[in-house]
C-alpha positions in Angstrom: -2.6 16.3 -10.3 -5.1 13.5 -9.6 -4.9 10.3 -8.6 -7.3 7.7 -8.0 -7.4 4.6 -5.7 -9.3 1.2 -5.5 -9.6 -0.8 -3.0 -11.6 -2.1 0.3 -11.5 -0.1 3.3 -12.0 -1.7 6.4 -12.7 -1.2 10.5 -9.7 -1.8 12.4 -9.8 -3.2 15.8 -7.0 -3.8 18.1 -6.5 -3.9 21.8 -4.7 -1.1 23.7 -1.2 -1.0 23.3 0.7 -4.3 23.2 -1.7 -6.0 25.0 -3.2 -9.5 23.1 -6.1 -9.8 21.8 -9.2 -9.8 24.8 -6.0 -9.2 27.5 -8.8 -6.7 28.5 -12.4 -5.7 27.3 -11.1 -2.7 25.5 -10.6 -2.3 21.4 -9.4 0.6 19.5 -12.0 1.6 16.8 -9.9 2.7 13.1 -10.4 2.4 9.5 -7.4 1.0 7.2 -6.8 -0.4 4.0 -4.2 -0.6 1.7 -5.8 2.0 -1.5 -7.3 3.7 1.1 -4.0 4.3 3.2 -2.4 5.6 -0.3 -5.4 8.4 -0.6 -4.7 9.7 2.7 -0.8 10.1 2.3 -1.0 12.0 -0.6 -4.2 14.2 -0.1 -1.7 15.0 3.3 0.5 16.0 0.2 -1.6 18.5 -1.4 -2.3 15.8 -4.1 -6.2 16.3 -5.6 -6.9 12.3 -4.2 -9.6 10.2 -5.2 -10.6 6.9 -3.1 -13.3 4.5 -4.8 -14.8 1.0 -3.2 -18.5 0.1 -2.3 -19.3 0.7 1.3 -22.9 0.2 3.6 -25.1 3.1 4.0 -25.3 2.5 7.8 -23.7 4.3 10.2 -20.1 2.0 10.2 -19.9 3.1 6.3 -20.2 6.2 7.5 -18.1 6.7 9.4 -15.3 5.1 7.0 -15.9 7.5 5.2 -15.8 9.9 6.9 -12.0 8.9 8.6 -11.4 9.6 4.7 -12.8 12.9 4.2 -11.0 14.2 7.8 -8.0 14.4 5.4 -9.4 16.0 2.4 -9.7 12.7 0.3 -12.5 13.0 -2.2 -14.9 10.3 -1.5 -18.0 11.3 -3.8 -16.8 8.1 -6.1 -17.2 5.7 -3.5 -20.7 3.4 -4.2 -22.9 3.4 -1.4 -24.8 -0.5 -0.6 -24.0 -4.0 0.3 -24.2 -5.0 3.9 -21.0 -5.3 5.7 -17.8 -3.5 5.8 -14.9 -5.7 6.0 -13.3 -5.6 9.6 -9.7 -6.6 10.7 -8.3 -7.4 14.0 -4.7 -6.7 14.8 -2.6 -7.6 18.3 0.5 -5.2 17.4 3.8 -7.6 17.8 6.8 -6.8 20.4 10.7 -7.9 20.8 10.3 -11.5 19.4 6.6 -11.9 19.6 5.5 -10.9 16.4 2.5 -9.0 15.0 -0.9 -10.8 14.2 -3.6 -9.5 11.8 -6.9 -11.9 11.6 -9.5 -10.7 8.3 -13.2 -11.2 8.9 -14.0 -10.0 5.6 -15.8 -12.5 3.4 -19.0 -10.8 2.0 -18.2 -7.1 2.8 -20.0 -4.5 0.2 -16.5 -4.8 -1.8 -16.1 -8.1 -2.4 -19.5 -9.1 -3.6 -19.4 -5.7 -5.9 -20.4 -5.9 -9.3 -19.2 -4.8 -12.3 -22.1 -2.3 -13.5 -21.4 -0.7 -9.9 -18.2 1.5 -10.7 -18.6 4.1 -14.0 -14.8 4.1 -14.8 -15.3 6.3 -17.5 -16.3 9.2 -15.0 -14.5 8.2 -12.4 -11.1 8.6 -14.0 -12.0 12.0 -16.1 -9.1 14.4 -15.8 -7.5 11.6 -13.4 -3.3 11.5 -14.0 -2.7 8.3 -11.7 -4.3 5.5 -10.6 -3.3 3.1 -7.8 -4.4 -0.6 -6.9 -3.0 -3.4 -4.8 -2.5 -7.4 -5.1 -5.1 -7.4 -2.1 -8.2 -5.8 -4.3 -8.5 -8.8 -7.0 -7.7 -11.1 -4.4 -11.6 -10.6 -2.4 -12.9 -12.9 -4.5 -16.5 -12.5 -6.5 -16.1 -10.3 -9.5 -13.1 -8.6 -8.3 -10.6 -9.3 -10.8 -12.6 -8.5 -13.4 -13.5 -5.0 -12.0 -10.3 -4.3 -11.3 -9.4 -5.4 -15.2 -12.1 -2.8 -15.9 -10.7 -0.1 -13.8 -7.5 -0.6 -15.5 -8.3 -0.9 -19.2 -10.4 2.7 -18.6 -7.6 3.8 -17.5 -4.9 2.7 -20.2 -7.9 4.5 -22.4 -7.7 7.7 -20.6 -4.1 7.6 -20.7 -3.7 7.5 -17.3 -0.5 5.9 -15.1 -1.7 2.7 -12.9 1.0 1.8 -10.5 -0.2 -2.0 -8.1 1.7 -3.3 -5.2 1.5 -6.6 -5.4 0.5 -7.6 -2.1 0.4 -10.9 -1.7 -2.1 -11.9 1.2 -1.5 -15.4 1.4 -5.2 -15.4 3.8 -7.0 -14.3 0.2 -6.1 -16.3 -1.9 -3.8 -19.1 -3.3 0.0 -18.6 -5.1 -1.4 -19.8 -7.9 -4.9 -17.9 -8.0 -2.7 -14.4 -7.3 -0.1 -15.4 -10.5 -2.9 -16.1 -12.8 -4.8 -12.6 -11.9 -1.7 -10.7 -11.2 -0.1 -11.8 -14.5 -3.4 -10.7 -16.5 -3.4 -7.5 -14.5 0.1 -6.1 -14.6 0.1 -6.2 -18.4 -1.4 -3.0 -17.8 0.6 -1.6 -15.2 3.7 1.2 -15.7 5.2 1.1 -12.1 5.5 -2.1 -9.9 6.0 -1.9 -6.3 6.7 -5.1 -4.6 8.8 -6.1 -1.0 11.2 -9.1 -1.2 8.8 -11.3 -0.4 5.8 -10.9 -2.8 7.5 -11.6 -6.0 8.8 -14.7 -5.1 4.9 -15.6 -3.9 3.2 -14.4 -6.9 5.5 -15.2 -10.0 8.2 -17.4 -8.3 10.9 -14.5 -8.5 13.6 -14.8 -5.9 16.4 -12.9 -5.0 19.6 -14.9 -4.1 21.9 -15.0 -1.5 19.2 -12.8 0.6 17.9 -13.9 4.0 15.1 -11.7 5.4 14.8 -13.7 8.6 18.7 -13.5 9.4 19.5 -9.8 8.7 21.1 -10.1 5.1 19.7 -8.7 2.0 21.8 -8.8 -1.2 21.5 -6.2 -3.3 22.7 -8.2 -6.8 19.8 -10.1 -5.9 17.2 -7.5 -5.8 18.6 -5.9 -9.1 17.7 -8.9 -10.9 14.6 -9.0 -9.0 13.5 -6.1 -10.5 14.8 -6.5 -14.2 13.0 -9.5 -14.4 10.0 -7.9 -13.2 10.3 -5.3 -15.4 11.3 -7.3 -18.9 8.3 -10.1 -17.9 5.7 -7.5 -17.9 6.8 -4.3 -19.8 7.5 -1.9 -16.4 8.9 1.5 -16.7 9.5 1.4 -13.0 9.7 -1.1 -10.2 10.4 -0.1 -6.8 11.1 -2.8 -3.8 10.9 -2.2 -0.5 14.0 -3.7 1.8 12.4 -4.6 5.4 15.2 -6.4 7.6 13.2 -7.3 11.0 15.3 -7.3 13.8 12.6 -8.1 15.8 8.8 -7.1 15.9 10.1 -3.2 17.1 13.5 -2.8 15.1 13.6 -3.4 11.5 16.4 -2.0 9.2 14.5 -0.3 6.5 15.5 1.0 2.8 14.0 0.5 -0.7 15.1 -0.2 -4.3 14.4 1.9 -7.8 14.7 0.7 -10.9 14.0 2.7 -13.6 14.7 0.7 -16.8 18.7 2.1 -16.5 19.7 3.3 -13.3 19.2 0.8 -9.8 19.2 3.6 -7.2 19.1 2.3 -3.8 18.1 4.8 -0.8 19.5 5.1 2.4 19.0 2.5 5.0 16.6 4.2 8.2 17.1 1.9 11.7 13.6 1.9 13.0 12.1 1.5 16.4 8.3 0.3 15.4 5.0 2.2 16.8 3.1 0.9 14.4 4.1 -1.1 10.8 0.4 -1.6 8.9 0.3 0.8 6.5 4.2 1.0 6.2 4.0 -0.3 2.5 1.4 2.2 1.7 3.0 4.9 3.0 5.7 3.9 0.3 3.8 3.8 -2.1 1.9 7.2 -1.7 6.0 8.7 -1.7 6.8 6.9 -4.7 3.8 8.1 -6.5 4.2 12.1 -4.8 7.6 12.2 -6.0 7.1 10.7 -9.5 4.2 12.9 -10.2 6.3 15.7 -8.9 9.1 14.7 -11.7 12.1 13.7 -8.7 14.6 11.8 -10.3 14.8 8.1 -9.7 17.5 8.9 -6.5 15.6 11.4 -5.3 12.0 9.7 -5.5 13.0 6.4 -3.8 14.5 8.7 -1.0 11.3 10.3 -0.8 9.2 7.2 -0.8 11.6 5.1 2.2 11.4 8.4 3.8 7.7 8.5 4.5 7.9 4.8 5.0 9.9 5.6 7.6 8.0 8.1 9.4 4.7 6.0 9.2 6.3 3.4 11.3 6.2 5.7 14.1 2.4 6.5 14.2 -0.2 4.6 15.2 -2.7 3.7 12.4 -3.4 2.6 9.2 -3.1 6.2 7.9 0.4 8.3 7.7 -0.2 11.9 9.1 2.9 13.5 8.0 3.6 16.4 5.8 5.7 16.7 2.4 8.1 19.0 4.6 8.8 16.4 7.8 9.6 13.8 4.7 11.8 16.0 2.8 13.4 16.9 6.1 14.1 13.3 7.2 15.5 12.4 3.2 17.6 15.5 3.7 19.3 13.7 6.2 17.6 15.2 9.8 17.0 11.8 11.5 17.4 12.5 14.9 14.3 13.0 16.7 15.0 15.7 18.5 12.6 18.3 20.1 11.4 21.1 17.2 10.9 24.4 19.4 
C-alpha cells in the first residue's frame, strides 16, 4: 500500500507548557502540518507513505524534512527551492482560556509553487491513496490549480483521494473555499469534515446541534453527511464529533457514512495534552483502516481511536502504534501502567 500527501509543512513554535506567548524567552522548535501529520501517522502504521510540498534548501528545510524522514516517511518527492518555510505560532489553551494558533505564512516555498514544479505523473506511480486538505488550495498563488492537477493525475491512475475540508477561516474567505472546494471535491471518494467545516464551506448545517453548549444531534449529522455525499458523488464521508468542555476536556467521537450504513463510534472523554493534529490523526485511521478493508464500524472505531490518543502527545505528529489504537478501540481505555 501507498499513499501520497500534499500539503505545506511548517515550523511550529510555542512557548513551554501553558505559558502565553513571550511569558518567558523560551520557544519550542517543531514541524506540523496537516498532509504532513497524515504521512507520519500512517508510515507509524507500516503504510509505504509518501509526503510531497516545495520546501527551502537551507538548513530550516532541512531539518523539516528531516522531522519527516525520523519516521520513515518517504520524502524524495518533496521539491527543493523557494525561500521561506511557513512558520506557525501556537499558545496551547487551558480550562476556559482557549488555544491560539497565529500563521506567518504568506510567501513560503508552497504557496508561491508553481505548476511545472510537481511531476504528478511520477509521483503517484504505483500510489493506492492520495490525501489533501481544505488548507493546501487555500495558500493562495497557483495552489488550487496544483492541487486540481494533483487530483486529476490521480483520478488517471486510478488512485483514491480522500480531502478534509479544513476550513481556515485565516486563508481564505467562505466564499473563496466553496468555489475551490466545490471544483475540487468532484474528484474526491472519501470526505472527512468536523461539524463545523461544512457549514463554512458549502452552508451545510446540522440541526438541533450546539457545539459550544455540549449537545450534538446525531439526526443532524446523518443528514450532514447524505447531503455531502449526494452533492458531490462521495462513497464515504466521515465527521468528526468534538464537544469542548473546556480547552482540556472535550467529549470526542466521529461519524461514518458509507452510502448505507451511519456507524457512529464510541464517544472517548478526553483530558487534552495537545489537540493540533487531532483531525489528522483521524484521518491517517480512517485511511489505515480503509486501505486495510475494516468495515465501516470497525474503521470509524479505528480512526476516533487514534484521534484519541494523539490528544495526549505533544506535537503536530501522532507517535502511536496500530497495536496501542486497536487496544484502545478494543475497549482498554484506562491508562493504567503496562509492566
Amino acid at each position: 500500500m501507498k499513499v501520497v500527501t500534499f500539503g505545506e509543512l511548517m515550523l511550529r513554535l510555542a512557548p513551554n507548557g501553558y505559558y502565553r506567548f513571550f511569558q518567558n524567552d523560551q520557544m519550542q522548535a517543531t514541524f506540523g502540518g496537516g498532509e504532513a501529520n497524515v504521512a507520519v501517522s500512517l508510515a507509524n502504521y507500516g503504510v509505504d507513505s509518501t509526503y510531497v510540498t516545495k520546501l527551502p534548501k537551507h538548513a530550516i528545510g532541512q531539518a523539516a524534512v528531516d522531522s519527516l524522514r525520523y519516521f520513515g516517511v518517504d520524502t524524495s518527492k518533496i521539491v527543493r527551492g523557494g525561500d521561506r518555510v511557513g512558520i506557525y505560532f501556537l499558545e496551547k489553551g487551558a480550562s476556559q482560556r482557549g488555544s491560539v494558533c497565529i500563521y506567518d505564512r504568506a510567501h513560503s516555498a508552497i504557496a508561491e509553487a508553481k505548476p511545472a514544479d510537481f511531476d504528478w505523473e511520477s509521483i503517484f506511480e504505483g500510489a493506492d491513496w492520495f490525501h489533501f486538505t481544505g488548507i493546501t488550495p487555500a495558500l493562495g498563488g497557483n495552489m488550487v490549480e496544483i492541487c486540481k492537477e494533483a487530483c486529476k493525475a490521480a483520478k488517471a491512475k486510478g488512485v483514491k483521494i480522500s480531502c478534509d475540508l479544513n476550513y481556515r477561516g485565516k486563508l481564505w474567505t467562505r466564499d473563496e473555499a466553496r468555489a475551490a472546494m466545490t471544483e475540487l471535491c468532484q474528484y474526491v471518494d472519501v470526505c472527512i469534515s468536523n461539524e463545523e467545516d461544512a457549514k463554512d464551506v458549502f452552508g451545510i448545517e446540522a440541526e438541533g446541534s450546539d457545539i459550544y453548549g455540549g449537545k450534538l444531534n446525531h439526526e443532524g449529522y446523518k443528514s450532514v453527511a447524505k447531503q455531502l455525499a449526494d452533492k458531490f458523488g462521495f462513497e464515504k464521508v466521515a465527521i468528526t464529533l468534538r464537544t469542548s468542555i473546556s480547552a482540556n476536556d472535550n467529549d470526542w467521537a466521529g461519524m461514518l457514512y458509507d452510502g448505507e450504513n451511519y456507524c457512529f463510534s464510541k464517544s472517548y472523554h478526553l483530558h487534552i495534552v495537545d489537540r493540533v493534529g487531532g483531525g489528522d490523526s483521524f484521518g491517517g485511521g480512517l485511511i489505515y483502516a480503509l486501505l486495510n478493508g475494516k468495515n465501516t464500524q470497525a474503521a470509524i472505531e479505528f480512526a476516533v481511536a487514534a484521534s484519541a490518543l494523539k490528544h495526549s502527545v505533544e506535537g503536530d505528529y501522532n507517535r502511536v502504534s496500530v497495536s496501542e489504537v486497536e487496544k484502545l478501540a478494543g475497549g482498554d481505555g484506562s491508562g493504567r501502567v503496562q509492566r
